[in-house]
C-alpha positions in Angstrom: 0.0 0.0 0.0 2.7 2.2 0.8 4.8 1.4 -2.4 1.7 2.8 -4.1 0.7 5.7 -2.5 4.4 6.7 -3.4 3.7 5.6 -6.6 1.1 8.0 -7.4 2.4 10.8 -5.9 5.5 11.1 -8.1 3.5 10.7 -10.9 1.5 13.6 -9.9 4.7 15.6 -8.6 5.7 14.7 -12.3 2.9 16.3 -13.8 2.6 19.4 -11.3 6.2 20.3 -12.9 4.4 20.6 -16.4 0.8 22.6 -15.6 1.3 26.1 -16.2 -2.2 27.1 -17.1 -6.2 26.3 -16.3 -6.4 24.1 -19.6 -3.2 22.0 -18.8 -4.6 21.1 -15.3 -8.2 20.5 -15.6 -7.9 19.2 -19.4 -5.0 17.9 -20.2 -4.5 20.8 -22.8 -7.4 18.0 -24.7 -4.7 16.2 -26.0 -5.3 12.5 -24.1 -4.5 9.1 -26.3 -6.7 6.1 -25.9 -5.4 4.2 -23.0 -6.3 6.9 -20.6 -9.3 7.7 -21.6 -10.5 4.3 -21.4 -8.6 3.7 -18.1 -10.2 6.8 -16.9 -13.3 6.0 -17.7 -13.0 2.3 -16.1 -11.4 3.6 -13.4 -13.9 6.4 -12.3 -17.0 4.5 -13.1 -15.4 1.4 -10.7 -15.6 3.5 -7.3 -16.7 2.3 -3.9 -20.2 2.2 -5.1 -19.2 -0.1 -7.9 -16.8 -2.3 -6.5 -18.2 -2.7 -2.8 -21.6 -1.6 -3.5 -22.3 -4.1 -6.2 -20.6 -6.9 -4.4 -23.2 -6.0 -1.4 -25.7 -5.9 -4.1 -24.9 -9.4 -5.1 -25.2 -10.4 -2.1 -28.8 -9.0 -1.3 -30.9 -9.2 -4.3 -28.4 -11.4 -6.7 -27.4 -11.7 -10.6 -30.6 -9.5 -10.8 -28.6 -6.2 -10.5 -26.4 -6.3 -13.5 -29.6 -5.5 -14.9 -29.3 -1.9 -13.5 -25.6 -2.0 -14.9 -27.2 -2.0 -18.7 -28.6 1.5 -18.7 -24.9 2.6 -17.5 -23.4 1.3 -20.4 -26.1 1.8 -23.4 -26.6 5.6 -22.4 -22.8 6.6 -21.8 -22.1 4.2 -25.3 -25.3 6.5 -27.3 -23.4 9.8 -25.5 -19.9 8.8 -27.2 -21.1 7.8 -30.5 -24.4 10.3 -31.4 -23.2 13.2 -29.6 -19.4 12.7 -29.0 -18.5 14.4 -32.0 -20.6 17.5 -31.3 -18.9 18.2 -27.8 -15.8 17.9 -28.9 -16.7 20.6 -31.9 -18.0 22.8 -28.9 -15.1 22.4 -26.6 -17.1 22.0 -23.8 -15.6 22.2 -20.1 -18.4 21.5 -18.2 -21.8 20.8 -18.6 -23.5 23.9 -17.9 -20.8 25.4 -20.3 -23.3 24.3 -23.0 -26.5 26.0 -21.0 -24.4 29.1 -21.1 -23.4 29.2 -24.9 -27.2 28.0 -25.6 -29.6 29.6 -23.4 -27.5 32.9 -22.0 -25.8 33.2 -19.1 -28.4 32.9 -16.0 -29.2 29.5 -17.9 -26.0 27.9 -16.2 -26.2 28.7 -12.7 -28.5 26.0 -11.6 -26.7 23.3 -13.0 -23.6 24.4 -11.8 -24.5 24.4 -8.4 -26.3 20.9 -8.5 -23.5 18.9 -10.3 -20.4 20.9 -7.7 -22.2 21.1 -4.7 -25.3 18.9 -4.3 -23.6 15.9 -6.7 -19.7 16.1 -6.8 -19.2 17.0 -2.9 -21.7 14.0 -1.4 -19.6 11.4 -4.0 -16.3 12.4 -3.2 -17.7 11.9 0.6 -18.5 8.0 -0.4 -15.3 7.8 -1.3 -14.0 8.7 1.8 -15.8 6.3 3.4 -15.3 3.8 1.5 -11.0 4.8 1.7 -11.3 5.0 5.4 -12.4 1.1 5.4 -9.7 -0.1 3.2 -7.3 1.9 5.5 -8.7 0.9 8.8 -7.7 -2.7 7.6 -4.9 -2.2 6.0 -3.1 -0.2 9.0 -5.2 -0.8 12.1 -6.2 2.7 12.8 -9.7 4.0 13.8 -12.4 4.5 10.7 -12.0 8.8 11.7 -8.2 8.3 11.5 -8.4 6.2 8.0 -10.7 8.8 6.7 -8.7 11.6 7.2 -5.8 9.8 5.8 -7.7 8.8 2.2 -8.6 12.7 2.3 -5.3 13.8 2.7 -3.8 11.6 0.0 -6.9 12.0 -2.5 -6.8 16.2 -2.3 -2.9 16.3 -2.3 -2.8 14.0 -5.6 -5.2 15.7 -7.2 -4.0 19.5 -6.1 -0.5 19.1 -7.6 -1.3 16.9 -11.0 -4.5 17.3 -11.9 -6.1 15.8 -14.9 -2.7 14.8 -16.6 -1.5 12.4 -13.2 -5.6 12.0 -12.8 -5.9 10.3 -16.4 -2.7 8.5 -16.1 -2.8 6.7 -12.6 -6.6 6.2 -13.5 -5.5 4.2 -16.8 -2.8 2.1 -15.1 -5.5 1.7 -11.4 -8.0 0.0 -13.8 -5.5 -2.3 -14.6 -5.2 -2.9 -10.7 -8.8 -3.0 -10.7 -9.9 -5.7 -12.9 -7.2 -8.0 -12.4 -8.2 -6.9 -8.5 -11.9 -8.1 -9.2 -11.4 -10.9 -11.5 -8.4 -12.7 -9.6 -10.6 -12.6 -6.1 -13.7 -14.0 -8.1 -11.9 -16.7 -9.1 -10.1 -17.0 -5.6 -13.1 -16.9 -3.7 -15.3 -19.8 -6.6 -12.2 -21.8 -5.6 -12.4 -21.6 -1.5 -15.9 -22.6 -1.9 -15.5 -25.8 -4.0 -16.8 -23.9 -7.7 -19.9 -23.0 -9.7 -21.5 -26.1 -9.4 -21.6 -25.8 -5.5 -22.1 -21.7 -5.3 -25.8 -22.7 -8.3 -26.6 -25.9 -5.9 -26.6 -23.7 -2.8 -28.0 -20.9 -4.3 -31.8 -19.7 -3.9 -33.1 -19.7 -7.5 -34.4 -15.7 -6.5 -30.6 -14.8 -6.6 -30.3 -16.4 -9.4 -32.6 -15.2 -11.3 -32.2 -12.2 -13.7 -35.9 -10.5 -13.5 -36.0 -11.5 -9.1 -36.3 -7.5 -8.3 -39.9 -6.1 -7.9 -41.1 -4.3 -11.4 -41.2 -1.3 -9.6 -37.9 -0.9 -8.3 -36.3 -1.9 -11.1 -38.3 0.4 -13.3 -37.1 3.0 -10.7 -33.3 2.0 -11.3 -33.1 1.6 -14.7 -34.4 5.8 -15.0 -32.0 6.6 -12.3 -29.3 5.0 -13.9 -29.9 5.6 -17.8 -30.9 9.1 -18.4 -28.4 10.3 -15.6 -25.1 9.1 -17.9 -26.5 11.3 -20.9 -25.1 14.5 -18.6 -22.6 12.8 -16.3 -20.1 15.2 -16.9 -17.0 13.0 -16.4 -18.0 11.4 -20.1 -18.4 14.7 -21.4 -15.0 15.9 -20.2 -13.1 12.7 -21.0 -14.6 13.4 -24.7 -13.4 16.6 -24.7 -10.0 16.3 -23.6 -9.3 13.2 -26.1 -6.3 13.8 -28.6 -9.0 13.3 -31.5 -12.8 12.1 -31.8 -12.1 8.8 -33.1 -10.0 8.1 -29.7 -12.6 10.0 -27.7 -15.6 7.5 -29.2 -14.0 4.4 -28.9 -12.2 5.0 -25.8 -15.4 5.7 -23.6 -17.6 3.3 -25.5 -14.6 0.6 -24.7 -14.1 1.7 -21.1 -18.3 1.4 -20.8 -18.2 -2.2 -22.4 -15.6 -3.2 -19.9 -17.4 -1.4 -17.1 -20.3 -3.4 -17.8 -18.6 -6.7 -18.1 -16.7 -6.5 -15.3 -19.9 -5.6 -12.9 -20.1 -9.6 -13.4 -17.6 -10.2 -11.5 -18.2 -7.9 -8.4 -22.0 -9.3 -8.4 -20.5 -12.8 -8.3 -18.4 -12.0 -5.7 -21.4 -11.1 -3.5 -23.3 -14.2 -4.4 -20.4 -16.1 -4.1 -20.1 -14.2 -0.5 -23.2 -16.3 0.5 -21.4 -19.3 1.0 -19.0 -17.8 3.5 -21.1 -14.7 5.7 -23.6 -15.1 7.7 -26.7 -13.9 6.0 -27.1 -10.7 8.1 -23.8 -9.5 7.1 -23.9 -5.7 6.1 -23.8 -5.4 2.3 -21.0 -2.6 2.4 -19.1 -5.1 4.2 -19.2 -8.0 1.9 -15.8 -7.5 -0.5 -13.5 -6.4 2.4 -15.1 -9.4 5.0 -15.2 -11.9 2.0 -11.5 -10.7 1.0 -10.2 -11.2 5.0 -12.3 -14.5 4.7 -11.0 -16.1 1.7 -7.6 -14.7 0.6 -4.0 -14.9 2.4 -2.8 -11.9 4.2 -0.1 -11.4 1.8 -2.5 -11.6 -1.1 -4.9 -10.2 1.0 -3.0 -6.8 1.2 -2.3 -6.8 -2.7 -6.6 -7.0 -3.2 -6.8 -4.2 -0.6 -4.4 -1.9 -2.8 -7.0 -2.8 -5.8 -9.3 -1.4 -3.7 -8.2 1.6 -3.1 -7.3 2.3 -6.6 -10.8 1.8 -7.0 -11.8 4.2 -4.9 -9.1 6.8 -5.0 -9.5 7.2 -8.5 -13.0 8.4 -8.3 -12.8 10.4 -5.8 -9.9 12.4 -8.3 -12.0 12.6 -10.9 -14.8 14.0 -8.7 -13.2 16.2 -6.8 -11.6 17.8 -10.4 -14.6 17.7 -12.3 -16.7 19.5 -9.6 -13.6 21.8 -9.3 -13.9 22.9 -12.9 -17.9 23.9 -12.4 -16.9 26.6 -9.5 -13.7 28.0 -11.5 -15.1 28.1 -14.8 -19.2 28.9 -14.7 -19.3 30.5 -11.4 -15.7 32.3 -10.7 -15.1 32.7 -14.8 -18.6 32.9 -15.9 -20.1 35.3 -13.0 -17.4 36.5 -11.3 -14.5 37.6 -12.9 -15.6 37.0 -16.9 -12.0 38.4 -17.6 -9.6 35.9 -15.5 -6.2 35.3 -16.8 -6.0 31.0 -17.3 -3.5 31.7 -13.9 -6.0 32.8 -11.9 -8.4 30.1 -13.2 -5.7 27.4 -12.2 -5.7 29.3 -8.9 -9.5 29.1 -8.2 -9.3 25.5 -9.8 -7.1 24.3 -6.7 -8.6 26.6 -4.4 -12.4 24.4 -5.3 -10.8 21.4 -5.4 -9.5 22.1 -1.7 -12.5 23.5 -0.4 -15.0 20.5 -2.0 -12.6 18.0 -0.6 -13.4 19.3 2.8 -17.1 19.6 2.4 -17.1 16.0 1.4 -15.1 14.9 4.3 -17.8 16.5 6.3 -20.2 14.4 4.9 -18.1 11.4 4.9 -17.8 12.3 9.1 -21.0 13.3 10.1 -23.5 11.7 8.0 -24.7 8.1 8.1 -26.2 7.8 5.2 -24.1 9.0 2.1 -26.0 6.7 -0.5 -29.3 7.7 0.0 -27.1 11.7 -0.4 -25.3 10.2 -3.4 -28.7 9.2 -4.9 -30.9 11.7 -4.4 -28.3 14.1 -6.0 -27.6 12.0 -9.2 -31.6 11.8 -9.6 -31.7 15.6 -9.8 -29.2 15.7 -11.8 -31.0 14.1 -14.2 -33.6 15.7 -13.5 -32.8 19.1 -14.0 -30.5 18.8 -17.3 -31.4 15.7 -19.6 -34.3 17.7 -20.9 -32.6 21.2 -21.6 -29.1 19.3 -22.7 -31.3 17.5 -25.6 -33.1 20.4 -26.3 -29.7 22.5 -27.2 -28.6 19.6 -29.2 -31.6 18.7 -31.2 -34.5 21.9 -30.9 -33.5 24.9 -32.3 -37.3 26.2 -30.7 -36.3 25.5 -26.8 -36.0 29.1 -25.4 -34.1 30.5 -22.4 -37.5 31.1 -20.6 -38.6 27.5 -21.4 -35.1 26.0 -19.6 -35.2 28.1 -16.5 -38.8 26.9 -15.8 -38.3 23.8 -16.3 -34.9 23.5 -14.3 -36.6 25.2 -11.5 -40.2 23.4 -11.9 -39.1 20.5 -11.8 -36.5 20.4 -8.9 -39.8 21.8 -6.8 -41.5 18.9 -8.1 -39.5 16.2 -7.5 -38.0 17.7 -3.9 -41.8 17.7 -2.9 -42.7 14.1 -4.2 -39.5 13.5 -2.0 -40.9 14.6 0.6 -44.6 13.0 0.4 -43.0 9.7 0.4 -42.6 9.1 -2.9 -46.6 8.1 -3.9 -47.1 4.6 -6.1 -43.5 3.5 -4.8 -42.0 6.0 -8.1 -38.9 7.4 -7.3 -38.7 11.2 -8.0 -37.1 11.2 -10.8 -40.0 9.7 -12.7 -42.5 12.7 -11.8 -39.1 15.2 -11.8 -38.7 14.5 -15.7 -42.0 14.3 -16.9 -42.4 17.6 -15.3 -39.0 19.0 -17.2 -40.2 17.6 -20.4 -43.4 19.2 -20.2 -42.4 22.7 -19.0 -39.6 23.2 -21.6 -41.8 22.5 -24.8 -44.9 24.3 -23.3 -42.9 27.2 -21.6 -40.8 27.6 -25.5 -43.8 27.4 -27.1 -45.6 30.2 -25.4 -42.5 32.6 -24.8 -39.3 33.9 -28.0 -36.0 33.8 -27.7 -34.1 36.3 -25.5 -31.1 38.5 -27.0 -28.4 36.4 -25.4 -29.4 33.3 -26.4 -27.7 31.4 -29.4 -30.2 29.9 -31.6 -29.1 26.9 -32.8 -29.5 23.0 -32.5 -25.9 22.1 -32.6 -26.0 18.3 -33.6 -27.3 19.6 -36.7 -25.4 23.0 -37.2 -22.2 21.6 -36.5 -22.6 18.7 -38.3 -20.2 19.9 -41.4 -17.6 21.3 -39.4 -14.4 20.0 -38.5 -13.0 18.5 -35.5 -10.3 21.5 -33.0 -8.3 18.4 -32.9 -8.3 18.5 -37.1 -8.0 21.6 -37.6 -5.5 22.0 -35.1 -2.7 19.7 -36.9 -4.0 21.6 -40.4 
């Protein structure tokens, strides 16, 4: 563990030597090649939630939850290929960079706060957590002491190299990763005597692929799906890609791997079932099944995996949230005239002050996941609508986005609140809401002077890619 934590931080002492300006630290300068990108992309989308959540998962509901994996992949896989091209013609930054170029100014403020503050900050805190309990094993110190450890090492990493080191480590962690996930699969099918014994003791329900109620799985697959059209990781990754044919293939690639692999951490929890006792916390499953079935010494190699896998996306989280309060709020409201110094100066100065926001929430709140979710429903919410709507209807209006940014966060924070009627989640209700506000609202109201009227799928079409034109 040590070895690595070294590791990483001359890599990212390496980089710190080469960032002179906003661009270089928070994009790369967009010049990344295909391995990381897709390491990137693997690595960030196999966090705590991925890797210990789904073996918990596995272990509570069964095969049934790769099913919730899908969406994941087929939505972030349509994002690369339909509209990959288009961002990286735009040049986007962040997400609510596009609300601004679209829909004026005021347009962007809304999103920028939900995906920095009410997203970003709770899923960096999950990552803490989920540090701090590879830590507490790993050195036998208390969960606080573990946690302020993994925060210490995640904000200094990404402080000095940002998303050069980020990208890097992230493509040779997912490496760690996999073989991480794969080798302790097959580790832990061996202790218990192999498939044939973990599908003879198994309850068919856990082994069936359709076992979760309609309901809630109706209810995951909209969380899950729509929310990866405006994760703004993908969109960044695309952006910063050397060229678009690398930026397609290497986020569809790291999705289809993301996706494969979730058959593995699944396994692990069902496989878990032959070894904990039934009651077992979920979020404990990987590390209690790891101590269970694997050698110290090979013990302590799966732990490092582990952290990888949760280090990494608590980098990209921390950066990508970073970029929202430097560039839309500090660039975009302000200081509109900021030197790319200062930028890379408020850039840091985010990433510092998210990072300890989200160890507050790592500390002091129980409940992170029900945080995480919540915020990655509104997320949806709020922006899969108007994102669409600049790519596709040149007739969505400024008026028509802010109503139904605003109508439908009040919406879905008061079906929230009413206990979620008919067992729908929020987000159900939330979007139909934003759907229906933005084409009535645009239909009743005309354009304002700062917006830019365009559908850019379909104006940008013809033109060529920076990248191109760049080397021309």
């Amino acid at each position: 563990m040590l070895i690595y934590i070294i590791g990483i931080f001359a890599i990212s002492i390496y980089y710190s030597r080469k960032i002179k300006t906003a661009d270089e630290y928070t994009m790369a300068n967009f010049s990344l090649g295909f391995f990381p990108i897709c390491g990137t992309i693997i690595a960030t989308s196999l966090g705590s939630a991925a890797v210990i959540g789904s073996s918990g998962k596995g272990f509570e509901i069964g095969i049934g939850w790769i099913l919730t994996k899908f969406p994941v992949a087929l939505f972030s896989i349509l994002l690369a290929v339909v509209l990959g091209s288009t961002i990286r013609k735009l040049k986007l930054y962040t997400l609510p960079d596009l609300f601004v170029r679209r829909f004026g100014k005021a347009s962007g403020i809304i999103p920028s706060l939900i995906i920095s503050i009410l997203y970003m900050t709770p899923t960096f805190g999950m990552q803490i957590v989920g540090m701090g309990s590879v830590l507490t094993i790993a050195f036998d110190v208390s969960v606080t002491t573990a946690m302020l450890i993994g925060f210490v090492i995640c904000v200094m990493f990404t402080l000095m190299g940002g998303l050069p080191s980020v990208a890097w480590t992230d493509a040779v962690q997912s490496v760690l990763i996999l073989a991480g996930l794969i080798f302790l699969f097959v580790l832990g099918l061996n202790y218990v005597g192999g498939a044939d014994v973990v599908i003879s003791n198994t309850s068919s329900d856990t082994l069936n692929l359709f076992s979760m109620e309609t309901t809630e799985l109706i209810n995951y697959l909209i969380i899950f799906g729509p929310f990866y059209l405006v994760w703004q990781t993908s969109w960044q990754r695309i952006a910063a890609a050397k060229t678009e044919k690398i930026a397609v293939r290497a986020v569809s690639t790291g999705f289809i791997i993301t996706f494969i692999i979730a058959f593995f951490s699944i396994g692990i929890g069902i496989i878990a079932q032959q070894v904990l006792p039934a009651g077992t916390d979920p979020d404990l499953v990987y590390t209690e099944f790891l101590a269970a079935v694997a050698h110290p010494a090979i013990g302590g190699l799966f732990m490092v995996s582990l952290f990888a896998a949760v280090l990494t996306g608590a980098t990209s989280f921390l950066l990508s949230g970073a970029m929202n309060i430097s560039k839309d709020i500090y660039q975009g409201w302000i200081k509109p005239d900021a030197t790319s110094r200062e930028v890379l100066k408020i850039s840091r100065l985010s990433v510092a002050g998210m990072a300890f926001i989200g160890l507050l929430v790592a500390l002091f709140i129980t409940d992170v996941i029900a945080i995480y979710s919540y915020a990655l429903a509104l997320s949806a919410i709020t922006m899969v609508f108007p994102v669409l709507a600049a790519m596709f209807w040149r007739r969505a209006t400024k008026q028509g986005v802010i109503i139904s940014v605003i109508g439908s966060l009040i919406v879905s924070v008061i079906w929230s609140l009413l206990g979620q009627p008919f067992g729908w989640h929020e987000i159900i209700p939330g979007m139909i809401t934003s759907f229906v506000l933005l084409i009535s609202v645009s239909l009743m109201t005309q354009h304002s002077d700062d917006e830019n009227v365009v559908a850019y799928y379909f104006d940008l079409k013809n033109e060529e890619d920076p990248a191109q034109t760049n080397v021309s």
